[in-house]
C-alpha positions in Angstrom: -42.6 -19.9 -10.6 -43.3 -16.7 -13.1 -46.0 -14.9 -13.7 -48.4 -15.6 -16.2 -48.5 -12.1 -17.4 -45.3 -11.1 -17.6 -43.3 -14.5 -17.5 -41.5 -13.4 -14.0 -40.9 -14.2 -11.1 -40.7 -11.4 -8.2 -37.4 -9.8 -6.5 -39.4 -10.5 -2.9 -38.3 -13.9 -0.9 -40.7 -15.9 -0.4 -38.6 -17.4 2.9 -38.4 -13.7 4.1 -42.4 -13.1 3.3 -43.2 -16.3 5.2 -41.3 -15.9 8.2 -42.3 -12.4 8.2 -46.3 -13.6 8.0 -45.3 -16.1 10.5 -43.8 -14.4 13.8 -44.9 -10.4 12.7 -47.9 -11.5 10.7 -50.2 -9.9 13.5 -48.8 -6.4 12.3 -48.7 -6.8 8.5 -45.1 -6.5 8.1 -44.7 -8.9 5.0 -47.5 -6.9 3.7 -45.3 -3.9 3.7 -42.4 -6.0 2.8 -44.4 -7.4 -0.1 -45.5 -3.5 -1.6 -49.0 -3.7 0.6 -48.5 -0.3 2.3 -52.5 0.0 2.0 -53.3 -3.6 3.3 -50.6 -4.0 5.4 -51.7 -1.0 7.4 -55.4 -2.3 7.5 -53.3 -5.3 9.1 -51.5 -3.5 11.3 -54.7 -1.7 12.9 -57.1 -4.9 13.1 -54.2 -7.8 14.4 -53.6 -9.4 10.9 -57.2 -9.0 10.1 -58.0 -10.3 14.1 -55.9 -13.7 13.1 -58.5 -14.2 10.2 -56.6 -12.6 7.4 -53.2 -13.5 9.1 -54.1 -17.2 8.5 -55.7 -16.7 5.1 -52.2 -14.9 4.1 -49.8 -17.9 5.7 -52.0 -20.5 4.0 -51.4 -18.8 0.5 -48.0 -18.3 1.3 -47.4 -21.9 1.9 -49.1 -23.0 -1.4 -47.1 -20.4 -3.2 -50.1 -18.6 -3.9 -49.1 -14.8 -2.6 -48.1 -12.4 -5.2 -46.2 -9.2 -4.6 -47.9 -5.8 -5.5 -46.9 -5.8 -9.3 -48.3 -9.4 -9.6 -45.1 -11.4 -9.2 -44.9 -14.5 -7.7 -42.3 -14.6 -4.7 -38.5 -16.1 -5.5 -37.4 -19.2 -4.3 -40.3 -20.9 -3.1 -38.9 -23.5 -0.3 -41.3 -27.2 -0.4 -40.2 -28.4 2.9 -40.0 -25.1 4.6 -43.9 -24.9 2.8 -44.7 -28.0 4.1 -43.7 -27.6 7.8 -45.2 -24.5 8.0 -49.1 -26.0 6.8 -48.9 -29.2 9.3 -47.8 -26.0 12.2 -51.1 -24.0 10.5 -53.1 -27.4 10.7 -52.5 -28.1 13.9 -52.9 -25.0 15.6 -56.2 -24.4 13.7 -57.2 -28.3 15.2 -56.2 -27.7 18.8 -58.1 -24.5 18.9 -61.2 -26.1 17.5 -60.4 -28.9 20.4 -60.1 -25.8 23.0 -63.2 -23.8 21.9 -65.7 -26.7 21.4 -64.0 -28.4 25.1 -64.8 -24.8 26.6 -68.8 -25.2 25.2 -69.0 -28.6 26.7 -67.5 -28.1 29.5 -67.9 -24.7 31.0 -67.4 -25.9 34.7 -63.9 -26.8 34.6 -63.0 -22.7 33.3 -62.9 -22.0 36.9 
């Protein structure tokens, strides 16, 4: 996909940004990857943002959202690797919804 300014697309994978985000994401390294020194510092100090920021990244990622730092969009955006990567994202974010609200209810069995 190019960008609407200029009418390109970016030199930066967007295979090697995801996986990146995905297993080093904690540290901003497709932040740095990307041309983020700033951000992915700030990443790099605060634990992807404390998994916030990490997840807001992965989930723009996936919907080919995530620009590179001159406003390109990422090269060879991948569907299916897209699309397994946001039913991971929705099911993690489910079973730890499941895990927090089980702990509320029932605090007894955190022995």
């Amino acid at each position: 996909m190019a960008n609407e300014v200029t009418g390109m697309s970016g030199n930066k994978s967007y295979t090697a940004t995801l996986l990146l985000a995905f297993f080093l994401g904690g540290f901003g390294i497709h932040r740095f990857y990307t041309g983020y020194i700033g951000i992915g510092i700030l990443q790099l100090l605060t634990g992807g943002g404390f998994g916030i920021w990490l997840l807001i990244d992965l989930f723009s990622i996936a919907l080919n959202k995530f620009v590179d730092a001159n406003g390109n969009f990422l090269a060879d955006y991948n569907k299916v690797l897209a699309n397994i990567l946001l039913v991971l994202l929705i099911i993690s974010v489910v079973l730890c919804i499941i895990g927090i609200l089980s702990a509320l209810i029932f605090p007894f069995l955190l022995i």
